[in-house]
mmCIF file as gemmi writes it, N, C-alpha and C atoms, coordinates in Angstrom:
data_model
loop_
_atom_site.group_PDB
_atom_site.id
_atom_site.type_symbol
_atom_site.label_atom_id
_atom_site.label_alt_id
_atom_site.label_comp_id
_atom_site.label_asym_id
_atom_site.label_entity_id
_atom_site.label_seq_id
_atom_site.pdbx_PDB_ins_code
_atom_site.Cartn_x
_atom_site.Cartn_y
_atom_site.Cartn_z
_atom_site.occupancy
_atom_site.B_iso_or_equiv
_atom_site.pdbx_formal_charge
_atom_site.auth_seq_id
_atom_site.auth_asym_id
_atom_site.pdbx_PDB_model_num
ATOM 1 N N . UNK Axp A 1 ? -106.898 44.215 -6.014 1 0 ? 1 A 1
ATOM 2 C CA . UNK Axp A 1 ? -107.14 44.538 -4.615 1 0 ? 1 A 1
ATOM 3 C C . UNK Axp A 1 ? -106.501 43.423 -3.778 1 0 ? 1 A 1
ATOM 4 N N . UNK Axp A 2 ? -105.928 43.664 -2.888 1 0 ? 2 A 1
ATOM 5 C CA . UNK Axp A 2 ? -105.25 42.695 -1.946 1 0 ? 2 A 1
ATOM 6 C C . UNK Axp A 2 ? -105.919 42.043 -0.855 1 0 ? 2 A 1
ATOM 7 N N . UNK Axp A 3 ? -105.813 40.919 -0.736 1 0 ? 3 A 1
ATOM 8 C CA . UNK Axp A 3 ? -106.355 40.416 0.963 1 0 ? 3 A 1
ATOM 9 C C . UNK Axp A 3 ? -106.702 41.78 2.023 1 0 ? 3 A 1
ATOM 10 N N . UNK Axp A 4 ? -105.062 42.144 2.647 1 0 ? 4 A 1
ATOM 11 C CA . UNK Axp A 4 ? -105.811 43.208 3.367 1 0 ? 4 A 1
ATOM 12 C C . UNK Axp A 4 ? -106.734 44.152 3.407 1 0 ? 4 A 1
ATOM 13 N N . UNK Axp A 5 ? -107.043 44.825 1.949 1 0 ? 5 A 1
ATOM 14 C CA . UNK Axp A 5 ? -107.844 45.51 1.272 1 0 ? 5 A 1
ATOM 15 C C . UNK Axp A 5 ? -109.214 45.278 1.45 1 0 ? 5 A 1
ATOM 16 N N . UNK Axp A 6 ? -109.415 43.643 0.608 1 0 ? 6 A 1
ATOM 17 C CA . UNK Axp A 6 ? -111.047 43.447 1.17 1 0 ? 6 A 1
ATOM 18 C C . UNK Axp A 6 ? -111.081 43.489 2.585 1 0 ? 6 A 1
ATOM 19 N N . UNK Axp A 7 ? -110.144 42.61 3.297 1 0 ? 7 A 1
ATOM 20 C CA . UNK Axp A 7 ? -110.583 42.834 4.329 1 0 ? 7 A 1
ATOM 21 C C . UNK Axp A 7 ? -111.118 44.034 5.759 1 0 ? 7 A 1
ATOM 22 N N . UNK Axp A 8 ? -110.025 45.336 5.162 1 0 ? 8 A 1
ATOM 23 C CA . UNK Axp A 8 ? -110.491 46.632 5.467 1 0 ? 8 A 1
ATOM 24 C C . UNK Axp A 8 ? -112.023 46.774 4.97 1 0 ? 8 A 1
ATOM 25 N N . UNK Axp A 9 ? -112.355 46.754 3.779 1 0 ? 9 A 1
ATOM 26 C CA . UNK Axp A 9 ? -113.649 46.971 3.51 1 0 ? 9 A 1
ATOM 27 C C . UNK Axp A 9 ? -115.216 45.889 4.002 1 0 ? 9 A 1
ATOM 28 N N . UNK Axp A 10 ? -114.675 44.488 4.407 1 0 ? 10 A 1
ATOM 29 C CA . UNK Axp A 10 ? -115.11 43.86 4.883 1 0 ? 10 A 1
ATOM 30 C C . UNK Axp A 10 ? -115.778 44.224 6.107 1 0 ? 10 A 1
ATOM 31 N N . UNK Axp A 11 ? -114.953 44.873 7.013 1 0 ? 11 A 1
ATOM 32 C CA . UNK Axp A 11 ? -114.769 45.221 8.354 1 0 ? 11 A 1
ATOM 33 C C . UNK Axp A 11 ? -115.928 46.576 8.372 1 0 ? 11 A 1
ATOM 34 N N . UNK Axp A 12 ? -115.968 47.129 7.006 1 0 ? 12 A 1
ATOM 35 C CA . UNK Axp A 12 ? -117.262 48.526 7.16 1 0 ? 12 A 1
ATOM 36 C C . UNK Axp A 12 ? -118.948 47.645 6.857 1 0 ? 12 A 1
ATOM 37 N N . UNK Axp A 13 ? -118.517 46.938 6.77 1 0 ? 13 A 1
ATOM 38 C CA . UNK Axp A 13 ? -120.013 46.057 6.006 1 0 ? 13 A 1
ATOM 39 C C . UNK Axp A 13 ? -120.995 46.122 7.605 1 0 ? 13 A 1
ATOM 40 N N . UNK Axp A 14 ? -122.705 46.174 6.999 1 0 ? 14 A 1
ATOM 41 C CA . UNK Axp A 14 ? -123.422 45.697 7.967 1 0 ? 14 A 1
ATOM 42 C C . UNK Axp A 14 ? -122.991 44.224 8.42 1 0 ? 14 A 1
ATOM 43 N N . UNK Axp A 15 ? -123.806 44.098 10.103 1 0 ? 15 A 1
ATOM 44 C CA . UNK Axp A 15 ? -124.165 42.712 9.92 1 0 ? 15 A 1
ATOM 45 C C . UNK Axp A 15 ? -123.934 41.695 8.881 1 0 ? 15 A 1
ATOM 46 N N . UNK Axp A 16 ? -125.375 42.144 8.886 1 0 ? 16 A 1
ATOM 47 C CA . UNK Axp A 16 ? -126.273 40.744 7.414 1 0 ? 16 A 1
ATOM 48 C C . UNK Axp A 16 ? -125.4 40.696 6.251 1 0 ? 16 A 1
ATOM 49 N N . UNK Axp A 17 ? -124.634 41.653 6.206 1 0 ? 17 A 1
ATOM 50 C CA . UNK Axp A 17 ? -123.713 41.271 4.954 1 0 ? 17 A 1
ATOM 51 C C . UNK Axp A 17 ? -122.647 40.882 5.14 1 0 ? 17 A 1
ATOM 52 N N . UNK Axp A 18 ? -122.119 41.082 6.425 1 0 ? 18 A 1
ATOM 53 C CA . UNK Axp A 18 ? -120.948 40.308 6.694 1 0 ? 18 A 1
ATOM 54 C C . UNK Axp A 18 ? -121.273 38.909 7.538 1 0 ? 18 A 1
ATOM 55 N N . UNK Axp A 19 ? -122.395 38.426 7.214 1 0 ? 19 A 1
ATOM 56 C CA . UNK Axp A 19 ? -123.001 36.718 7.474 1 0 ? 19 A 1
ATOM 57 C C . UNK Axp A 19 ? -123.229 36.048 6.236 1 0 ? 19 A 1
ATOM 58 N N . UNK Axp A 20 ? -123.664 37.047 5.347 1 0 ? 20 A 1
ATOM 59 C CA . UNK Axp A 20 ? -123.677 36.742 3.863 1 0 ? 20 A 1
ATOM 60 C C . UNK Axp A 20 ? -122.581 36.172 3.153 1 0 ? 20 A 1
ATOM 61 N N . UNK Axp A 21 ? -121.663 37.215 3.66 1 0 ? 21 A 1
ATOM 62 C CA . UNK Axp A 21 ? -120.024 36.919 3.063 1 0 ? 21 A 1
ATOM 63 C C . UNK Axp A 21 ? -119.413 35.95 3.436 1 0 ? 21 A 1
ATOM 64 N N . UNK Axp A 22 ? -118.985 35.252 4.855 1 0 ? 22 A 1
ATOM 65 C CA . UNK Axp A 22 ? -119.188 34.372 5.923 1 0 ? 22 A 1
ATOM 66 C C . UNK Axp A 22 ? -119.807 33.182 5.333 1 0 ? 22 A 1
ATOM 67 N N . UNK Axp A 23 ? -121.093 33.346 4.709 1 0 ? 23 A 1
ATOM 68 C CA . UNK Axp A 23 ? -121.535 31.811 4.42 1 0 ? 23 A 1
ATOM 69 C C . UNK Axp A 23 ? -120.903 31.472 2.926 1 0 ? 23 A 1
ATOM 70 N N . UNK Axp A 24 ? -120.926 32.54 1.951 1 0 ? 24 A 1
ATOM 71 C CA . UNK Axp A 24 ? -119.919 32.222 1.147 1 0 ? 24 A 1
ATOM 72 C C . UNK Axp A 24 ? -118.592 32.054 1.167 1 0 ? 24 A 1
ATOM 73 N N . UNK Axp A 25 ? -118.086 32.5 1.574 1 0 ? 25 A 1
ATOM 74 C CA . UNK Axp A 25 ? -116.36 31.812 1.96 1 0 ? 25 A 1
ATOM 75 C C . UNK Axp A 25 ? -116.514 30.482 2.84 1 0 ? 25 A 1
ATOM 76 N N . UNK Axp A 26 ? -117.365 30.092 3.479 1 0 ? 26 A 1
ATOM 77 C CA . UNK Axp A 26 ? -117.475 28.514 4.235 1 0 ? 26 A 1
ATOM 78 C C . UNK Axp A 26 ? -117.454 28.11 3.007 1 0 ? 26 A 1
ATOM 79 N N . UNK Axp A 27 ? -118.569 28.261 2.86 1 0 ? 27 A 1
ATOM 80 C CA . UNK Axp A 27 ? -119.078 27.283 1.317 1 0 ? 27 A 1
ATOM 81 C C . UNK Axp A 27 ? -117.891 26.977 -0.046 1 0 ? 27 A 1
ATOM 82 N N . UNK Axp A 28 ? -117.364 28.452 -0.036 1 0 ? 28 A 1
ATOM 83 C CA . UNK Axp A 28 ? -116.154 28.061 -0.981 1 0 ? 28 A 1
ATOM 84 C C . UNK Axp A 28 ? -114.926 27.293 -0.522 1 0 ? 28 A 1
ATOM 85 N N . UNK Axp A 29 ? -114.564 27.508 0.893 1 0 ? 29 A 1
ATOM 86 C CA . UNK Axp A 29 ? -113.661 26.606 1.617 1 0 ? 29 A 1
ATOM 87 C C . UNK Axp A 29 ? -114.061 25.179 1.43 1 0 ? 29 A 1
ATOM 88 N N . UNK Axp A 30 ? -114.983 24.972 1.985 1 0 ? 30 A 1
ATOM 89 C CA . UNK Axp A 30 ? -115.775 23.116 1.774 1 0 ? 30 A 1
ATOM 90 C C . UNK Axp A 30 ? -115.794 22.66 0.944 1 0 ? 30 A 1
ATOM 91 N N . UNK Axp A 31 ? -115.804 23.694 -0.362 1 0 ? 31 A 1
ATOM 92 C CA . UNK Axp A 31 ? -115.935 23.37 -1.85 1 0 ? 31 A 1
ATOM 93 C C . UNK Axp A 31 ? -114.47 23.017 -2.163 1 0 ? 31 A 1
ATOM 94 N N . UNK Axp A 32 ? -113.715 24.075 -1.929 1 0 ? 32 A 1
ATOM 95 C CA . UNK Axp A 32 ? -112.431 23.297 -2.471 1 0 ? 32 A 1
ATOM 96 C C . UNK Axp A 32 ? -111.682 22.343 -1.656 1 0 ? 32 A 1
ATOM 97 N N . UNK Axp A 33 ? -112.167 22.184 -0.331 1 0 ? 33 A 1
ATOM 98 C CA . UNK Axp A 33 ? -111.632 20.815 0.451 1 0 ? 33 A 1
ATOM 99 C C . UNK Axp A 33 ? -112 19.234 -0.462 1 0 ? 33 A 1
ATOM 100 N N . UNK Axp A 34 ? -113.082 19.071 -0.237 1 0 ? 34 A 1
ATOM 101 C CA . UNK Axp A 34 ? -114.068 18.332 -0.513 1 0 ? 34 A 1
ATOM 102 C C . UNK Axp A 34 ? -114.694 18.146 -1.753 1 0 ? 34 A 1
ATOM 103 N N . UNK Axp A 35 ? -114.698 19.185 -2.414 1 0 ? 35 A 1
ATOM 104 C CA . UNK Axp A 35 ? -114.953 19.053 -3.768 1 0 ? 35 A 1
ATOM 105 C C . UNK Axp A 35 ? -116.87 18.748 -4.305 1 0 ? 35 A 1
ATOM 106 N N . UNK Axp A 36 ? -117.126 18.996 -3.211 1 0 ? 36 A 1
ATOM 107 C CA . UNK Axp A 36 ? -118.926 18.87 -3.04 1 0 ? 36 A 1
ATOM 108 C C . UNK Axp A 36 ? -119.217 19.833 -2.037 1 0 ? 36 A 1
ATOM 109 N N . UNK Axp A 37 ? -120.013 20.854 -2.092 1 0 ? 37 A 1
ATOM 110 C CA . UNK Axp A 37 ? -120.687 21.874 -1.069 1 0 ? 37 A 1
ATOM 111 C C . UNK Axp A 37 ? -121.755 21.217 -0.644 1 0 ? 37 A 1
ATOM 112 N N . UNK Axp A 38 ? -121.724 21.63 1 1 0 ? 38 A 1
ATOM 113 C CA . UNK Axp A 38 ? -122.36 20.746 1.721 1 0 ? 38 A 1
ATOM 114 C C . UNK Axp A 38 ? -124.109 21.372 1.27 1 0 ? 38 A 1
ATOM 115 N N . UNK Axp A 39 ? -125.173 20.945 1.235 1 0 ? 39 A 1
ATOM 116 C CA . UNK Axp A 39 ? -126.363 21.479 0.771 1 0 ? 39 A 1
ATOM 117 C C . UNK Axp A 39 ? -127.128 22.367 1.522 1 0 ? 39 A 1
ATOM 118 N N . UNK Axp A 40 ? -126.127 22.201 2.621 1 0 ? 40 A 1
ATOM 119 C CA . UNK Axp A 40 ? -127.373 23.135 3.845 1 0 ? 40 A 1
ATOM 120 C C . UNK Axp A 40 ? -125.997 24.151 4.332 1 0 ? 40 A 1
ATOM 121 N N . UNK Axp A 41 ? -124.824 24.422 3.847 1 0 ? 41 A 1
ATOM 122 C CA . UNK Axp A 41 ? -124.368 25.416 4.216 1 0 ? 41 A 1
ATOM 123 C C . UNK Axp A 41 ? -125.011 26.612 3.735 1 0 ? 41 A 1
ATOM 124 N N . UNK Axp A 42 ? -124.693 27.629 4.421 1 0 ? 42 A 1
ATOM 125 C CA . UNK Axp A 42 ? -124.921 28.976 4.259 1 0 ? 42 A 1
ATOM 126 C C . UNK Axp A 42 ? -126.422 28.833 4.417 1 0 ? 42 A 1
ATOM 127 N N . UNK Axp A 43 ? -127.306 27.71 5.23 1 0 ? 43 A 1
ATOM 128 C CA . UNK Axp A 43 ? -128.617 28.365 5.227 1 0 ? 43 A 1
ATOM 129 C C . UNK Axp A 43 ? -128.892 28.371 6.592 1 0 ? 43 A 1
ATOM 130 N N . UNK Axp A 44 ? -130.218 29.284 7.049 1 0 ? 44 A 1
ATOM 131 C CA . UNK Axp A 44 ? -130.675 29.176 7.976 1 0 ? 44 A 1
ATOM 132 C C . UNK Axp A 44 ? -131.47 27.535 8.422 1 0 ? 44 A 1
ATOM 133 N N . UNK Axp A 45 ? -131.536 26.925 9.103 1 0 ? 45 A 1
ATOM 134 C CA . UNK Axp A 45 ? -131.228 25.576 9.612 1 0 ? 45 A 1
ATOM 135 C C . UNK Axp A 45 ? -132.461 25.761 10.919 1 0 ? 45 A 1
ATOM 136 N N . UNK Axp A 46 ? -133.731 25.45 11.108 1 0 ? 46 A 1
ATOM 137 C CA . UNK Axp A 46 ? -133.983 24.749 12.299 1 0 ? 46 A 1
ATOM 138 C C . UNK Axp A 46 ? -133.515 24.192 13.116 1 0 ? 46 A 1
ATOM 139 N N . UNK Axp A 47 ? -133.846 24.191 14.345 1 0 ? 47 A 1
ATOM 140 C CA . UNK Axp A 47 ? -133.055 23.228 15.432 1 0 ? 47 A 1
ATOM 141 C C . UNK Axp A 47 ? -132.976 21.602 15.09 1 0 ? 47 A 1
ATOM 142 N N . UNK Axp A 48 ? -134.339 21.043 14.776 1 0 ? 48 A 1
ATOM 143 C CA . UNK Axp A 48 ? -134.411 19.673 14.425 1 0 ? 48 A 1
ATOM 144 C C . UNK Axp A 48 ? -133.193 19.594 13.089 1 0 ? 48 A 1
ATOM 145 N N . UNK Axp A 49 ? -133.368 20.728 12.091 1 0 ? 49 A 1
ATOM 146 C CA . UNK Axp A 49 ? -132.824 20.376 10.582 1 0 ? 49 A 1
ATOM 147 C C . UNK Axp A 49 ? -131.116 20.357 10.878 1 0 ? 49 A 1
ATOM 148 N N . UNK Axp A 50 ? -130.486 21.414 12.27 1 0 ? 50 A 1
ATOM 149 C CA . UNK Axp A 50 ? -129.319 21.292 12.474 1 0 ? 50 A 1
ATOM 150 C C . UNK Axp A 50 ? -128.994 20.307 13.228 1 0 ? 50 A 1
ATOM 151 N N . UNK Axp A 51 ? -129.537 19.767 14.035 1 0 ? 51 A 1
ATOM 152 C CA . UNK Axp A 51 ? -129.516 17.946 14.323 1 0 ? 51 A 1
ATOM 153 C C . UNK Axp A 51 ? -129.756 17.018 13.616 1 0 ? 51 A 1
ATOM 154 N N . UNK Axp A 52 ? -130.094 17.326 12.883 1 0 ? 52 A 1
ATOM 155 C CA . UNK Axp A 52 ? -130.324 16.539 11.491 1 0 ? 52 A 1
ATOM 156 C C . UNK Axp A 52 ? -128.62 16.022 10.857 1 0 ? 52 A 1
ATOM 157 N N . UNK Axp A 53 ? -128.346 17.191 10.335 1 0 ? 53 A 1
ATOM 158 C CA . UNK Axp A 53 ? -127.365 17.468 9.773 1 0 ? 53 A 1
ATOM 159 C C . UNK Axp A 53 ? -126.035 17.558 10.845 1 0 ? 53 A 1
ATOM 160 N N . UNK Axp A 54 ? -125.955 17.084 12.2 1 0 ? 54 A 1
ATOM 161 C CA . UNK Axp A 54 ? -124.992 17.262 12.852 1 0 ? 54 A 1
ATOM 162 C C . UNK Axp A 54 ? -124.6 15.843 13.235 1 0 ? 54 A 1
ATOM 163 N N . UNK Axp A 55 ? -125.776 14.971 13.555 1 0 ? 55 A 1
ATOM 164 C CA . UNK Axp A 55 ? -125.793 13.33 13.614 1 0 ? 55 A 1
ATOM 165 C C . UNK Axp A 55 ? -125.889 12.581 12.34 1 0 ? 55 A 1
ATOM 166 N N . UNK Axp A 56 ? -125.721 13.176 10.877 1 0 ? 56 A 1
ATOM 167 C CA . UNK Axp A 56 ? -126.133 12.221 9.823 1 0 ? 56 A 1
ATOM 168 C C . UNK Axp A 56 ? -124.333 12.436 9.389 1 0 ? 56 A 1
ATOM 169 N N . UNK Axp A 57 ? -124.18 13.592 9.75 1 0 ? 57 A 1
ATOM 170 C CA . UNK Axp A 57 ? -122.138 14.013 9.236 1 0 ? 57 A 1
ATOM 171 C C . UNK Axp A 57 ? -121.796 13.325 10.635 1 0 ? 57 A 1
ATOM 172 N N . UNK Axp A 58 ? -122.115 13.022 11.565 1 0 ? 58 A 1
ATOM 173 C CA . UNK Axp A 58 ? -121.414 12.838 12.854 1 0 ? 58 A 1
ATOM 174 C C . UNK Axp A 58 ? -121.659 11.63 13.749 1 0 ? 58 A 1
ATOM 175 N N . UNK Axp A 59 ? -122.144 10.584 12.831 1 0 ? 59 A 1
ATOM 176 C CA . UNK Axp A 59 ? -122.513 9.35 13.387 1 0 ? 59 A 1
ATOM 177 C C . UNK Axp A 59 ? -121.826 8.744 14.625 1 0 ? 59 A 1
ATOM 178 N N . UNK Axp A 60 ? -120.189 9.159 14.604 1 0 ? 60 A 1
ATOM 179 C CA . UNK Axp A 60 ? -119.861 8.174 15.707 1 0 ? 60 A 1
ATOM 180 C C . UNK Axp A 60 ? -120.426 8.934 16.512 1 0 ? 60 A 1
ATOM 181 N N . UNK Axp A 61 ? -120.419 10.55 16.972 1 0 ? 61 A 1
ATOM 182 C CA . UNK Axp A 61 ? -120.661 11.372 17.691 1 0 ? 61 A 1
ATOM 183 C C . UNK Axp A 61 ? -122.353 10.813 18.497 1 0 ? 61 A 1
ATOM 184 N N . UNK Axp A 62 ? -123.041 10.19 17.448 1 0 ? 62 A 1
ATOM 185 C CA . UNK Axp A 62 ? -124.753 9.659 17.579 1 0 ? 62 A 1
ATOM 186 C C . UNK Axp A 62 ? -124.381 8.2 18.853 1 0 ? 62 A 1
ATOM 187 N N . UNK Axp A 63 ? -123.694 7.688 18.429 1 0 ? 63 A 1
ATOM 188 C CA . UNK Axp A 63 ? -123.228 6.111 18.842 1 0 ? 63 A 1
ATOM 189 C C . UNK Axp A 63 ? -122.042 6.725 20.162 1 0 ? 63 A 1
ATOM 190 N N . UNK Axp A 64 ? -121.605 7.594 20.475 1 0 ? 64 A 1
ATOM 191 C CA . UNK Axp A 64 ? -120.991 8.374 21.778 1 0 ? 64 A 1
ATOM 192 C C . UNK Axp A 64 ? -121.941 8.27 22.476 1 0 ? 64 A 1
ATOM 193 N N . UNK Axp A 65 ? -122.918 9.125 22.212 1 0 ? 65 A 1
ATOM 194 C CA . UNK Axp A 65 ? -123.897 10.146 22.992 1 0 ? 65 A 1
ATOM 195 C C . UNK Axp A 65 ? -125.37 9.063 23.294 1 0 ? 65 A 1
ATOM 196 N N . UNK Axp A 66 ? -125.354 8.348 22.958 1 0 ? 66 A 1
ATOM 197 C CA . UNK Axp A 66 ? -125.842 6.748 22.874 1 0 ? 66 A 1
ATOM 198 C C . UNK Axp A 66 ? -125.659 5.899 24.128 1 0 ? 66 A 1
ATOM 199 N N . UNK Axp A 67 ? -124.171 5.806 24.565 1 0 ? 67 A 1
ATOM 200 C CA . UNK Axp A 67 ? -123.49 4.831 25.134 1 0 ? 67 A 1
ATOM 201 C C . UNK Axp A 67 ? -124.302 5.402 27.11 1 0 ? 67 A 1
């Protein structure tokens, strides 16, 4: 099956399954950048838990927003 292919069939998917799909292809992208998947991709995230995780990857961004 070809790229365009899934992606035609991609395009019939609900929603929730095309967020599903979405968090797996991040996850596999990050994976082969990086070579470690980040632990909280593909999940649903609290507000505190996505500030969490946005200032602990984004320190200078903490020490910006600081100044």
């Amino acid at each position: 099956m070809s790229a365009s292919e899934v992606i035609a069939e991609l395009k019939k998917l609900p929603l929730k399954d095309k967020e599903d799909v979405f968090a797996f292809l991040a996850q596999e992208v990050v994976t082969a950048r990086s070579g470690e998947a980040r632990p909280w991709l593909g999940k649903k995230l609290t507000f505190e838990e996505a500030c969490d995780v946005v200032f602990r990857e984004n320190r200078e961004l903490l020490g910006l927003l600081a100044k």
